[in-house]
SEGU-916080 format. One line per 3 residues: number of its first residue (from 1); for each residue x, y, z of N, C-alpha, C. Coordinates in nm, 4 decimals, decimal comma, always signed. Layout:
BEGIN
NUM = X/Y/Z/X/Y/Z/X/Y/Z | ...
//
This chain:
BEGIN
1 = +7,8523/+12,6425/+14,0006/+7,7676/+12,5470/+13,9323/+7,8141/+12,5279/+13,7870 | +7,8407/+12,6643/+13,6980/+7,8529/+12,6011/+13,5896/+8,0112/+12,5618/+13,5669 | +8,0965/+12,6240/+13,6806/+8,2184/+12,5584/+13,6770/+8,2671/+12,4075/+13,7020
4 = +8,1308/+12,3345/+13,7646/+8,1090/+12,1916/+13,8141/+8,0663/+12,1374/+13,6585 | +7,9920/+12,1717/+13,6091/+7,9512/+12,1141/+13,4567/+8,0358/+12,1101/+13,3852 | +8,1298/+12,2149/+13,3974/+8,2401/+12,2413/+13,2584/+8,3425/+12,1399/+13,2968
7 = +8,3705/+12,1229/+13,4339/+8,4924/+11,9948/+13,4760/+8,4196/+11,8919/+13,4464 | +8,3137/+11,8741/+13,4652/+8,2215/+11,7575/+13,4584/+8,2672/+11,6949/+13,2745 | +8,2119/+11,8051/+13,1969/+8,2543/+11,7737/+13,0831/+8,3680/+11,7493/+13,0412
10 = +8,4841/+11,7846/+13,0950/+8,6212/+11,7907/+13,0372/+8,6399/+11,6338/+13,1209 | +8,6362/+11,5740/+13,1822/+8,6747/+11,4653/+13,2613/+8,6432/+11,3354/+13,1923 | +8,5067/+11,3818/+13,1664/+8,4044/+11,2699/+13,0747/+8,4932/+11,2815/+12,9681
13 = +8,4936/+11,4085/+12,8579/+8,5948/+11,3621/+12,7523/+8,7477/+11,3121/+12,7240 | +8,7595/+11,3220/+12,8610/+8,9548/+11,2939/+12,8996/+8,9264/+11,1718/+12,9248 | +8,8510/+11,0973/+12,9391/+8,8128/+10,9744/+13,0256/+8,7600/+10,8787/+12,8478
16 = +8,6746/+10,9260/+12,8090/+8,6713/+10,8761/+12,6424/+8,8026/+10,8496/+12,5834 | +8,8347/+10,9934/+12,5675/+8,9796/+10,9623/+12,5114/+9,0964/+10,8736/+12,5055 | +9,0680/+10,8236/+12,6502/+9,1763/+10,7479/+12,7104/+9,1010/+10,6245/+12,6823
19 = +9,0461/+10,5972/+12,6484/+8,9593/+10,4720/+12,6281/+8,9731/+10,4384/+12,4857 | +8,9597/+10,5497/+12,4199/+8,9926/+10,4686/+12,2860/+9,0775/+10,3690/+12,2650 | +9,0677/+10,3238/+12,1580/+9,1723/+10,2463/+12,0895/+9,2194/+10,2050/+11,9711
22 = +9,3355/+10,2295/+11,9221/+9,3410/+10,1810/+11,7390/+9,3996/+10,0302/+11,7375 | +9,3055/+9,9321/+11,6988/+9,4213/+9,8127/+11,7047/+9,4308/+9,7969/+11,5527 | +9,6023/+9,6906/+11,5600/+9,6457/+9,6332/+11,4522/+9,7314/+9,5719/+11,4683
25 = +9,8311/+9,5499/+11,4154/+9,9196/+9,3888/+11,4409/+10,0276/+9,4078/+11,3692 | +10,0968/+9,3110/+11,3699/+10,2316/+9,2613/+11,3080/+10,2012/+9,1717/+11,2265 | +10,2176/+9,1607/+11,0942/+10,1635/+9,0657/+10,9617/+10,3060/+9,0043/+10,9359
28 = +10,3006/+8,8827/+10,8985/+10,3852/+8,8308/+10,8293/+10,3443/+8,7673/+10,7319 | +10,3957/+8,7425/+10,5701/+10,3442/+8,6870/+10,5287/+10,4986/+8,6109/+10,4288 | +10,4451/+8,5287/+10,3739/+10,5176/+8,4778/+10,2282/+10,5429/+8,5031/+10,1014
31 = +10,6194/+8,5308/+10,0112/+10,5982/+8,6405/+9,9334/+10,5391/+8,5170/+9,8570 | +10,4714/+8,6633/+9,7356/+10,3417/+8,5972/+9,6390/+10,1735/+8,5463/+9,7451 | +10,2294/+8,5592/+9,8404/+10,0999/+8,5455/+9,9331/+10,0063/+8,6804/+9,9748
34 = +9,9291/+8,6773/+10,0653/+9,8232/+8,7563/+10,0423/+9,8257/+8,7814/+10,2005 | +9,8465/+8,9463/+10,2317/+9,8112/+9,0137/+10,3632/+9,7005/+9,0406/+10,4057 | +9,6922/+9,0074/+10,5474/+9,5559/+9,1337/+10,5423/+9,6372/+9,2224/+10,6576
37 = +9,6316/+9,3240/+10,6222/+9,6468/+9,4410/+10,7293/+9,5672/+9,4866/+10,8424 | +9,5660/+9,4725/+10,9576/+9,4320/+9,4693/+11,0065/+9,4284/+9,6172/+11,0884 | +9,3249/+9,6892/+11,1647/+9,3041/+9,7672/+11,1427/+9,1668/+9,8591/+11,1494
40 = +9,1191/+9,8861/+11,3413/+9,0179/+9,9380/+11,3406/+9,0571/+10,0298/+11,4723 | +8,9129/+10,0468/+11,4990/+8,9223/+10,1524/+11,6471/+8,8498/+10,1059/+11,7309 | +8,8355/+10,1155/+11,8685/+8,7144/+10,0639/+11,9494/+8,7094/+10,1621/+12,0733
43 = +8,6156/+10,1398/+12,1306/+8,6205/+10,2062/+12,3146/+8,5488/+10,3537/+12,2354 | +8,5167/+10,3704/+12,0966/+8,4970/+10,5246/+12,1187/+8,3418/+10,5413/+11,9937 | +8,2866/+10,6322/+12,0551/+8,1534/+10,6902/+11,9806/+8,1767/+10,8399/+11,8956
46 = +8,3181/+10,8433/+11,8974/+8,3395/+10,9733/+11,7975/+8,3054/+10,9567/+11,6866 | +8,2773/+11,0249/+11,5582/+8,2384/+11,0187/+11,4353/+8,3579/+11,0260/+11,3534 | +8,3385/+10,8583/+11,2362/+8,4788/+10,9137/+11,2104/+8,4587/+10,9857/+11,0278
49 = +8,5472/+11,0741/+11,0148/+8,5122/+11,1287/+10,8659/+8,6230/+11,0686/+10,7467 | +8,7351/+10,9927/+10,8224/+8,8170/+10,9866/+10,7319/+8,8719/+10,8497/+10,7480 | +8,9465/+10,7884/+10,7010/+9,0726/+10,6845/+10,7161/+9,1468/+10,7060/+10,6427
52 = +9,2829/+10,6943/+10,6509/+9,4040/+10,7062/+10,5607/+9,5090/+10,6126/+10,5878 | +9,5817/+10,5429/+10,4760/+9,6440/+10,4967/+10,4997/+9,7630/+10,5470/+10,4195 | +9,9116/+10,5099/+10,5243/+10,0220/+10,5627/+10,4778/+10,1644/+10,4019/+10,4278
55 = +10,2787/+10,4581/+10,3838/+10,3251/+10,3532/+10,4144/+10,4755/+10,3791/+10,4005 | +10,5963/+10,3082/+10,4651/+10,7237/+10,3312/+10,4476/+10,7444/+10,1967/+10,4146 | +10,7990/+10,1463/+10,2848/+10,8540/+10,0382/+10,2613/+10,9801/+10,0732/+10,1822
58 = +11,0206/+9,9070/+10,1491/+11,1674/+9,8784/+10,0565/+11,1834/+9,9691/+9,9648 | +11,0422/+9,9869/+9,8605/+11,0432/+10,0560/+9,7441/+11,0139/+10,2162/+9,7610 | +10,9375/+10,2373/+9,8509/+10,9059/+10,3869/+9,9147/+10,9744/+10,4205/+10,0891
61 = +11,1436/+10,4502/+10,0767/+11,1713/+10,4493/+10,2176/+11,1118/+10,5879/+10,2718 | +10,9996/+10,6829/+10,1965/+10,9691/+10,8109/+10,2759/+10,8450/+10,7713/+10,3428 | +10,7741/+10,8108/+10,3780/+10,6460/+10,7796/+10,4441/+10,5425/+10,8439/+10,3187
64 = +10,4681/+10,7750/+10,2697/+10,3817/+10,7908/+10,1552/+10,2485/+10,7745/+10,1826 | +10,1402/+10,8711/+10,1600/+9,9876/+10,8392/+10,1480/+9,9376/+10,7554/+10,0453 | +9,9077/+10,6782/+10,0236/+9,8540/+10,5240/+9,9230/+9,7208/+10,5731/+9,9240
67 = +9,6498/+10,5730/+9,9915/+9,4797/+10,5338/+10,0155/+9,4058/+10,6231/+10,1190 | +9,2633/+10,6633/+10,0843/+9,1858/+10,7274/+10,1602/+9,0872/+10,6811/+10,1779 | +8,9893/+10,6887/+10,2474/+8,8569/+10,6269/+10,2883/+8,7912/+10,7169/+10,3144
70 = +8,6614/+10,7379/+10,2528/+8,5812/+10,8062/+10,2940/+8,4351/+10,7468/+10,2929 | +8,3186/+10,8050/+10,3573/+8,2387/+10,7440/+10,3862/+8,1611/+10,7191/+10,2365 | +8,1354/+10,8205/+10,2217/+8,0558/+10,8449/+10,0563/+8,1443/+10,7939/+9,9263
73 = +8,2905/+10,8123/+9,9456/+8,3088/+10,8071/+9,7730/+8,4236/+10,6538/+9,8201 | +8,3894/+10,5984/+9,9095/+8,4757/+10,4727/+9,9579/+8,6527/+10,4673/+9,9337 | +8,7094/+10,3836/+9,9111/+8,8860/+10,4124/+9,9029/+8,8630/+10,4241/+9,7506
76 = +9,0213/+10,5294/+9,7711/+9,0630/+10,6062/+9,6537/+9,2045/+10,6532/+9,6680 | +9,2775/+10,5739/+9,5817/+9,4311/+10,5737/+9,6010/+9,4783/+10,7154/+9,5555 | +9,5513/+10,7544/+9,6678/+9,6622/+10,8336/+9,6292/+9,7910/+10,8179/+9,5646
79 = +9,8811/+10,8667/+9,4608/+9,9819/+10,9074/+9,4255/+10,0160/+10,7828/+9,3545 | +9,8895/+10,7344/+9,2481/+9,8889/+10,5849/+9,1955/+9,8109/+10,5205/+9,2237 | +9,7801/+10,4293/+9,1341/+9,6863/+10,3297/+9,1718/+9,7595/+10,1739/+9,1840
82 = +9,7264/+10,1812/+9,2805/+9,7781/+9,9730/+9,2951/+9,6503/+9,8620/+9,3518 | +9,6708/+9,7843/+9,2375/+9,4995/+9,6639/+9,2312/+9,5296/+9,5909/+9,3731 | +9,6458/+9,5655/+9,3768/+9,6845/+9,4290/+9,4254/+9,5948/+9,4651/+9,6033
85 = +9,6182/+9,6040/+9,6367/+9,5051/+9,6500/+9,7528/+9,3695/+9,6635/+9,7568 | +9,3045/+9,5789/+9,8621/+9,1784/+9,5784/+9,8256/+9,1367/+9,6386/+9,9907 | +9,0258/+9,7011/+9,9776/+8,9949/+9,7653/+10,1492/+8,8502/+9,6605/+10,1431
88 = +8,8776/+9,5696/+10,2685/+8,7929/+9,4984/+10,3440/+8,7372/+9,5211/+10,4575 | +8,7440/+9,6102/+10,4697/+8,6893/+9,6698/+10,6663/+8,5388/+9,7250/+10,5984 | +8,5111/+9,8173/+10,6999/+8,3720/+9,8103/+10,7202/+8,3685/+9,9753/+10,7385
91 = +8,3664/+10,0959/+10,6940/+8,3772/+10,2131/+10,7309/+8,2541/+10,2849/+10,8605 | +8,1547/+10,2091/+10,8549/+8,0653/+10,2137/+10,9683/+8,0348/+10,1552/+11,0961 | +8,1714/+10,0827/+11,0998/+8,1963/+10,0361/+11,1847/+8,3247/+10,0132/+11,2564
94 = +8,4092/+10,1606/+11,1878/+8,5524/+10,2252/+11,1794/+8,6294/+10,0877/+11,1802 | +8,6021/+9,9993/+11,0687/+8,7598/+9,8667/+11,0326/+8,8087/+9,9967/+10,9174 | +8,9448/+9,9887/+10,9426/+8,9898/+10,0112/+10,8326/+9,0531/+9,9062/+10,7323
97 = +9,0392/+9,8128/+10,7574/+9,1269/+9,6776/+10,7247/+9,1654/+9,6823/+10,5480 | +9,2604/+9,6394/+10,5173/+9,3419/+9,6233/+10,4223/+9,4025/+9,4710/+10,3368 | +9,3761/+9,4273/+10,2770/+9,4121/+9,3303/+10,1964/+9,5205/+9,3505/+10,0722
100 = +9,6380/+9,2847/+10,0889/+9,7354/+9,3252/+10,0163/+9,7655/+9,1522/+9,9260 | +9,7457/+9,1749/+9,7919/+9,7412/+9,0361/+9,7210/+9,9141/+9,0280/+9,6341 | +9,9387/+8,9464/+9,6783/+10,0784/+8,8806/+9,5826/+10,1829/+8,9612/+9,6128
103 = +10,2340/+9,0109/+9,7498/+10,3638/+9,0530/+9,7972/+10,4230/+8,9976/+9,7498 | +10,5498/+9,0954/+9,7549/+10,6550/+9,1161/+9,7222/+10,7388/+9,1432/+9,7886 | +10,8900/+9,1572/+9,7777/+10,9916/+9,2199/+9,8877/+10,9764/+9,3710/+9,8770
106 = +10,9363/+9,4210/+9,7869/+10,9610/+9,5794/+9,7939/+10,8396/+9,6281/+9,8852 | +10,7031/+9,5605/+9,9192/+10,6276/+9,5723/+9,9747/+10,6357/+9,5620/+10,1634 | +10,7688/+9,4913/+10,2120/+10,7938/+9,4698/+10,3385/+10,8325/+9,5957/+10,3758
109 = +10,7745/+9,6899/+10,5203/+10,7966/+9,7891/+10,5860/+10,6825/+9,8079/+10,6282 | +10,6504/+9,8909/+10,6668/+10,5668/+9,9559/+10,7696/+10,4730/+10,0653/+10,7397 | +10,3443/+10,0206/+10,7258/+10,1957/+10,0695/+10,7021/+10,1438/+10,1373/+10,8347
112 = +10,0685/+10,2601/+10,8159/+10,0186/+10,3123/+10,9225/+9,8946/+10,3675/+10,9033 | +9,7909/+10,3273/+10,9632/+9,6408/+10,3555/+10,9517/+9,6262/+10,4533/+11,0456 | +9,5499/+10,5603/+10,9894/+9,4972/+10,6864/+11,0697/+9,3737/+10,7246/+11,0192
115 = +9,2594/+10,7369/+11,1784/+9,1419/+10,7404/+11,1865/+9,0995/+10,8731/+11,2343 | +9,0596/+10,9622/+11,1381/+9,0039/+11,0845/+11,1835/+8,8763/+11,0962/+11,2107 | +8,8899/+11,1402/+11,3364/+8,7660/+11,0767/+11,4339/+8,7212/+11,2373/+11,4860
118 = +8,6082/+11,2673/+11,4864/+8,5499/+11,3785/+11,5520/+8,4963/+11,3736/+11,6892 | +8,5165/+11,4562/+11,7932/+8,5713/+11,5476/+11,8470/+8,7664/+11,5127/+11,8727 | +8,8142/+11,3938/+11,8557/+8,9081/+11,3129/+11,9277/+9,0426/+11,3609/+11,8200
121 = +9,0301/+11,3945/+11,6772/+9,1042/+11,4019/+11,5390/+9,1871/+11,2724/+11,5199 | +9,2980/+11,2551/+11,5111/+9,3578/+11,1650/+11,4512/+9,4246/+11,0791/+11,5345 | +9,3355/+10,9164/+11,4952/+9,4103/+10,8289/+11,5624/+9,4971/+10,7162/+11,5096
124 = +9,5823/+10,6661/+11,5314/+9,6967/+10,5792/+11,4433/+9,7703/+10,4988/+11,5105 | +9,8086/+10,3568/+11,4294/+9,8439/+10,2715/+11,4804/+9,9709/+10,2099/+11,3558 | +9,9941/+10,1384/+11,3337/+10,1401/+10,0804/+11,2890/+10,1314/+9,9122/+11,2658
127 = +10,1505/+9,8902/+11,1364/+10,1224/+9,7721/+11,0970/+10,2636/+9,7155/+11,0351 | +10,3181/+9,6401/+11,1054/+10,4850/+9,6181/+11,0474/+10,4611/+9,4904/+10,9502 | +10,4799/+9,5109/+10,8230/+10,4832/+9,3823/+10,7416/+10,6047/+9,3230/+10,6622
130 = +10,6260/+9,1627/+10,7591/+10,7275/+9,1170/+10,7086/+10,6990/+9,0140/+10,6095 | +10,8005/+8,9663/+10,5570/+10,7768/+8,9151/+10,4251/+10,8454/+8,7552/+10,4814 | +10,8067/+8,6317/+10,4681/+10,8918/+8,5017/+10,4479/+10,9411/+8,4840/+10,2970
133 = +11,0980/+8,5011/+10,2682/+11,1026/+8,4255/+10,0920/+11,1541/+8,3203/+10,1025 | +11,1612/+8,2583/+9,9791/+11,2650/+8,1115/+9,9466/+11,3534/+8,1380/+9,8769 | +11,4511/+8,0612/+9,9248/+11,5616/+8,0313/+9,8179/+11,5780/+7,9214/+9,7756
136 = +11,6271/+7,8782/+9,6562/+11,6325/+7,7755/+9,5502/+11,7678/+7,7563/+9,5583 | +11,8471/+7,6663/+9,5838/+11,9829/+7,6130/+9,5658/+11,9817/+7,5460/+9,4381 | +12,0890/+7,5273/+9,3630/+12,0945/+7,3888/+9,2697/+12,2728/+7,3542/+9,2798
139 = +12,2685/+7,2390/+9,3247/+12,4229/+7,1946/+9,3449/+12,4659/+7,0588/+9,3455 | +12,5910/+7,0429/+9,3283/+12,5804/+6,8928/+9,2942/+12,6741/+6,7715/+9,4424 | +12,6643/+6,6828/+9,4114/+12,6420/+6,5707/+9,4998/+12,7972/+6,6134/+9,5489
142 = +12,8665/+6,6236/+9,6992/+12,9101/+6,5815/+9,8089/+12,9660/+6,7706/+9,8166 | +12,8753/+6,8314/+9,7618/+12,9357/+7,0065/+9,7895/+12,8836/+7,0255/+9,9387 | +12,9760/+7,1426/+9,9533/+12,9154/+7,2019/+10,0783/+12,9151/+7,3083/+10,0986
145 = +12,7244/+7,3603/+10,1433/+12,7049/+7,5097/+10,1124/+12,6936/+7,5728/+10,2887 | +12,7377/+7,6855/+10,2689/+12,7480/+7,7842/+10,4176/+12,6442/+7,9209/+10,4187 | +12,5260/+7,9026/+10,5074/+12,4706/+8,0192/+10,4867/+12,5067/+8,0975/+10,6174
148 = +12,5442/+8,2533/+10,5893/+12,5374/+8,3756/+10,6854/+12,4207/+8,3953/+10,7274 | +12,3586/+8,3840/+10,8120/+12,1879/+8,4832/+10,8634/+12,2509/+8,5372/+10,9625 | +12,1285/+8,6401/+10,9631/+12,0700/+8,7240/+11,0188/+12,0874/+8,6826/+11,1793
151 = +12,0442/+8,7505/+11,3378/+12,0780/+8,7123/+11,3838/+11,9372/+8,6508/+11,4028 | +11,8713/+8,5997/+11,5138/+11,9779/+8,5238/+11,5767/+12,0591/+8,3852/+11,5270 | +12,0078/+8,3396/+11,3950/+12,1399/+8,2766/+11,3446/+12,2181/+8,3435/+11,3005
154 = +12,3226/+8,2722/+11,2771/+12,4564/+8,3068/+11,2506/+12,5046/+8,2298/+11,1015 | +12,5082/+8,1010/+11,1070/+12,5552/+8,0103/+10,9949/+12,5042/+7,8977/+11,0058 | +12,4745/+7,8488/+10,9043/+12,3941/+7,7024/+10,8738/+12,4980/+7,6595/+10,7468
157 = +12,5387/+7,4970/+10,8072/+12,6475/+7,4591/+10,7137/+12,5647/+7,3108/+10,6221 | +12,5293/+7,3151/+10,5069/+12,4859/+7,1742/+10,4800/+12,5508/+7,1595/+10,4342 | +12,5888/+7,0001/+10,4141/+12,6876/+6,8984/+10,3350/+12,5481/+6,8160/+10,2116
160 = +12,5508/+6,8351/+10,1083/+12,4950/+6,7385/+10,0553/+12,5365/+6,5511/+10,0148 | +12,4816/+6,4642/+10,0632/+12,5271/+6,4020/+9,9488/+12,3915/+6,2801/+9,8586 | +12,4247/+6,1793/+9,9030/+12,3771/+6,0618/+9,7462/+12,2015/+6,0976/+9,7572
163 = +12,1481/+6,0545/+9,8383/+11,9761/+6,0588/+9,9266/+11,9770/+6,1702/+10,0270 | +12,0058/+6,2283/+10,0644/+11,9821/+6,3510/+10,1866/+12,0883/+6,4203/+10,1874 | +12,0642/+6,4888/+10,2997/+12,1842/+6,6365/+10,3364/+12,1943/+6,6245/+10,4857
166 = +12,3323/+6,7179/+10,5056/+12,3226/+6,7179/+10,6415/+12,3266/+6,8500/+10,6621 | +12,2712/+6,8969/+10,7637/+12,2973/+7,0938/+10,8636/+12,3046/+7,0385/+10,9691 | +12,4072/+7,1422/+10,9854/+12,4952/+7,1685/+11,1132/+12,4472/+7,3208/+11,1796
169 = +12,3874/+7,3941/+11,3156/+12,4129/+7,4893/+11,3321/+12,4401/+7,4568/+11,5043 | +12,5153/+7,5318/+11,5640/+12,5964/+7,5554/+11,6675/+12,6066/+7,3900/+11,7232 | +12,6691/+7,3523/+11,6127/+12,7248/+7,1793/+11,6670/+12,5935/+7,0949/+11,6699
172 = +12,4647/+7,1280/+11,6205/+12,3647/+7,0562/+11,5857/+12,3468/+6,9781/+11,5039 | +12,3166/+6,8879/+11,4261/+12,3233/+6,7948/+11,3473/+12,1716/+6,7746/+11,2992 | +12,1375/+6,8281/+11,1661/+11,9773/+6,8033/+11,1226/+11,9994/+6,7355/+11,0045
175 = +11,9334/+6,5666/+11,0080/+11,9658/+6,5243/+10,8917/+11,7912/+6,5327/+10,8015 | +11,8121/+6,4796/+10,6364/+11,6978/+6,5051/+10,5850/+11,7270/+6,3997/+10,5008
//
């Protein structure tokens, strides 16, 4: 009998467990534009005591603690303070969500939210943030500029001349 209760219990909590969930996403944004990191838990009635957020970017390639959450004394940056983060989630309702104002390139890499959750401890998910920039050409009338990318392009050839330009990529023809 009480060996039926004790499986009983362990099944029920293996069965929670597996139910949880941390969601979050893939952000892209524009630089000088404004992220939100998103960033909660669901499927679970554990209690949570903590949130933390970590981060590996351009400017920090180690994995770094930024920010803590707690229920009572709300976020409180670690190892520095940076404004430009603002925490928008809801701690009673385990969002951890994140708002990141006026990116930058040193800011593109990879954020990771972890929810310390009681009986369950630590749950975490991975927020990859890429950055869109611009580039500014200045050149003069019948030049012709060649860009290298990334894959899956390869090269983009424009010809400028009098009123428009032309690009070329794999024998394509885009006029403007």
């Amino acid at each position: 009998m009480i060996r039926s209760a004790l499986l009983m219990i362990v099944l029920l909590m293996s069965t929670d467990a597996e139910a949880l969930q941390v969601i979050g996403g893939d952000v892209t944004v524009v630089q000088g534009g404004t992220a939100i990191l998103p960033c909660h838990v669901i499927d679970t009635n554990d209690d949570l005591t903590q949130i933390t957020w970590q981060r590996k970017t351009r400017e920090k390639p180690h994995n770094d603690n930024f920010l803590t959450i707690l229920p009572r004394d709300g976020a409180q940056f670690v190892n520095g303070r940076d404004d430009r983060f603002k925490y928008i989630g809801n701690f009673n309702s385990k969002n951890g969500t994140l708002q990141l104002s006026n990116v930058t390139l040193k800011d593109e890499g990879s954020y990771t939210c972890i929810f310390t959750l009681f009986p369950s401890g630590n749950q975490k998910t991975q927020i990859p943030l890429n950055l869109l920039g611009t580039l500014n050409f200045f050149f003069t009338l019948s030049s012709t500029i060649n860009l290298f990318l990334l894959p899956p392009l390869s090269l983009l050839n424009f010809i400028v001349q009098r009123n428009a330009f032309l690009c070329t990529h794999d024998n394509k023809h885009f006029e403007s």
